[in-house]
N, C-alpha and C positions, 0 to 999 in steps of 0.2 A: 421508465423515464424517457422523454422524448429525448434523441440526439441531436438531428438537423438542426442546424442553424444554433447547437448550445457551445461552448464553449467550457475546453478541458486543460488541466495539468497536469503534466504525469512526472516525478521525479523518477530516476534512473531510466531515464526515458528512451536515453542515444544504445541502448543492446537491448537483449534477451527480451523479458516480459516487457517491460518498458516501450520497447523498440515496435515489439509486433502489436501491442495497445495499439500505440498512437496509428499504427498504420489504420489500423480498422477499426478505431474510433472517428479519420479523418473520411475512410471510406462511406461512415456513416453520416457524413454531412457535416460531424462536430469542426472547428478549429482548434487546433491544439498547441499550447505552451511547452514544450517539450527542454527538462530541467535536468542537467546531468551535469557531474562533476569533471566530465569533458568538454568542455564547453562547444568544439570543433564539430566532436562525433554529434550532438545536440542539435548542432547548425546542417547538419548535413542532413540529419532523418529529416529534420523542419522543413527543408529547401522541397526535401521531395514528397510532401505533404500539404505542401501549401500553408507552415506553420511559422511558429520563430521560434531557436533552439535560445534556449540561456543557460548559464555558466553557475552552479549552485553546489556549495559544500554545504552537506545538509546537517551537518552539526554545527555549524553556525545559523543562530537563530537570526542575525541580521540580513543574512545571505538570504535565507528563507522568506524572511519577509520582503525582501527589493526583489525575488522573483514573483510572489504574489503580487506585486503591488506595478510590476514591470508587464504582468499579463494583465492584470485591470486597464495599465496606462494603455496597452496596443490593442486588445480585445474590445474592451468597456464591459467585460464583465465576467464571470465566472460562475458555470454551471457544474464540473466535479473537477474534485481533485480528488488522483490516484497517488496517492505513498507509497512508492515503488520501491526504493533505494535500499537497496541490504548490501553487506559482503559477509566473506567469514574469513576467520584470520587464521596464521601457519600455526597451530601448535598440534599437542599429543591428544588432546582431550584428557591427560591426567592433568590434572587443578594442580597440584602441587609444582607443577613447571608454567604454568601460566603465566605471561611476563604481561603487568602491569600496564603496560603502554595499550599493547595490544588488545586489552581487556577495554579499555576506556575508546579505542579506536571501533569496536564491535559496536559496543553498546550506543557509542554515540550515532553509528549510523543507523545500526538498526532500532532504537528505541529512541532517542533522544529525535534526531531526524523524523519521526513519525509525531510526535512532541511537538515541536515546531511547527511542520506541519500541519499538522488538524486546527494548533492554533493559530496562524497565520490562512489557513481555509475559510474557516468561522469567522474572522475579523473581514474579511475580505466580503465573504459572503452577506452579511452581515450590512454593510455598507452602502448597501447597494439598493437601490429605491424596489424595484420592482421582486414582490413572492413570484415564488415557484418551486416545482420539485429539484431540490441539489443534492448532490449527494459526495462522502468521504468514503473511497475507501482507504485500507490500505493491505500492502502486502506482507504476511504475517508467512504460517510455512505448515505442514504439520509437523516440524518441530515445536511450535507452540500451544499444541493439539496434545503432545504425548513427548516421555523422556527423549531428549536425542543425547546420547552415552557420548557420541567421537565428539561432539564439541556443544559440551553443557551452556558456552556461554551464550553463543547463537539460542541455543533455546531458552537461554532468560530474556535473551531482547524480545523472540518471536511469540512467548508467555504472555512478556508484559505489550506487547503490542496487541496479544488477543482479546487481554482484562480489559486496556483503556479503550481500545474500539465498542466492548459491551457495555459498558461504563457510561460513557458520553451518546449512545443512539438514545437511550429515553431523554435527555437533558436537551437533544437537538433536533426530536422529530415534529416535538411541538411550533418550533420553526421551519418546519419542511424542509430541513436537513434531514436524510438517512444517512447513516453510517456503516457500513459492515467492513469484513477483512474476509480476504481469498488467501487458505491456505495451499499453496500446492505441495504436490509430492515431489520426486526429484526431478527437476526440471533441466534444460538445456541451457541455460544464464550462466553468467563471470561466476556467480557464488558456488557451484560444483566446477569450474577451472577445468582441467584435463584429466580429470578423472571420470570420465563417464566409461572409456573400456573397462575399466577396474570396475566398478557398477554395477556396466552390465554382465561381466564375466561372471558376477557373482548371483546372478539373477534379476536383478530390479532392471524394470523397466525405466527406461527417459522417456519424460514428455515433451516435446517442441514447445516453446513459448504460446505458439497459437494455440493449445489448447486449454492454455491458462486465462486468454481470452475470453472462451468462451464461457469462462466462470465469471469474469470479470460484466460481461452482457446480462448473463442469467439474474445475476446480483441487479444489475440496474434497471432489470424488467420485474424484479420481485414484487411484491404489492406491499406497500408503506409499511402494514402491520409485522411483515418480517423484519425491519430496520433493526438493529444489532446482530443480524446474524454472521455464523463464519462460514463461509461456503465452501470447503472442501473439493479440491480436485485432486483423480488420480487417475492413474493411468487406465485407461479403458469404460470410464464408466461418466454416468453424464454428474456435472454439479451437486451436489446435494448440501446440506446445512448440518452442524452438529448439532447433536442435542446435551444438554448440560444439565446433570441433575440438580434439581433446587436444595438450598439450605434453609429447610424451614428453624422455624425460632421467632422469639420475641427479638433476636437483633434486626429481622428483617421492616420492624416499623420504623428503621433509622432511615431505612433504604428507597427513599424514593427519589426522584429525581428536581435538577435543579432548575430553578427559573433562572435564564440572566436577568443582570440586574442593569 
């Protein structure tokens, strides 16, 4: 995908992955929407990117869309959006103490927000007179890859954020939309907090945000017939895609993809 001169969105944009995107997305020529539940720290990466920061709680779907529709109005248009936006929340990772609130506070940023998202990308996209290659990602984890024990619910958002990005790339490429998700490993962002000595003490390596980047690059150099992939990052080693075994069966001729309508 060409960058110069495209224009991007990146929610959780004002830190970590978010933060260091936008910076070397703007490097690369793009102008950048930069969408954070801070609206401040948002305004501040923007300033120094030559962007505009917006103020966005990504579980609200109206929120979602007046930031799409806020980047069309200053832009004129939209070439990716990155769904950036996770946290995780204080509990034991034993389900039986899980307090309710918290549970709907996870899911809604990390799933619900990604939700929104896509569909506020698409309509936006969508919109807009002139084709081209665009593209969705979003940020899923390898939690969403494989069991994560200390906090199950994180890995059902980061699950269901890996299905619906597989989901929606044949249904969007036919529009010259691709779609994929970057899972990273454990990375240096607000969603590991001040636990990274504990981490590392116990062997795992941290990654810098920038090197989640450079999954996020890889992804948008792909060639079109990769669209629904997950690209996997971790520490030490370059980008790669999973592979996912097939479920063959007579349920697979229900499975094709959708026209819009």
């Amino acid at each position: 995908m060409k960058l110069a001169g495209r224009i991007a969105l990146i929610t959780g944009g004002a830190s970590g992955i978010g933060r260091a995107t936008a910076v070397r997305l703007a490097a690369e020529g793009m102008r950048v929407c930069v969408v954070d539940i801070d609206g401040d720290a948002a305004s501040q990466v923007a300033r120094a990117i030559g962007g505009i920061g917006l103020s966005c709680d990504v579980t609200d779907h109206e929120q979602v869309d007046a930031a799409f529709a806020s980047c069309l109005h200053s832009f004129g248009g939209l070439d990716l959006a990155f769904l950036n936006a996770g946290i995780t929340i204080h509990w034991t990772g034993d389900i039986g103490s899980l307090d309710l609130a918290q549970y709907r506070r996870s899911v809604g940023v990390n799933l619900d927000g990604v939700v929104f998202g896509v569909r506020a990308a698409v309509r936006a996209m969508r919109s807009l007179e002139h084709e081209s290659d665009r593209a969705i990602l979003a940020t899923a984890s390898l939690a969403g890859l494989m069991p994560w024990h200390p906090d199950p619910v994180y890995s059902l958002g980061k699950h269901g954020v890996v299905g619906l990005m597989r989901s929606i790339a044949p249904n969007l490429a036919a529009e010259g939309i691709v779609a994929h998700t970057i899972c990273p490993g454990i990375t240096e962002t607000g969603v590991l907090g001040d636990r990274r000595p504990l981490v590392e003490r116990i062997g795992v390596p941290v990654m810098e945000p920038d090197a989640i980047v450079d999954g996020v690059l890889t992804a948008l150099n792909a060639p079109v017939e990769a669209a629904g992939s997950c690209w996997v990052v971790q520490h030490g080693k370059a980008p790669w895609t999973m592979d996912f075994t097939a479920v063959e069966g007579p349920d697979s001729r229900l499975n094709v993809p959708v026209r819009p309508r």
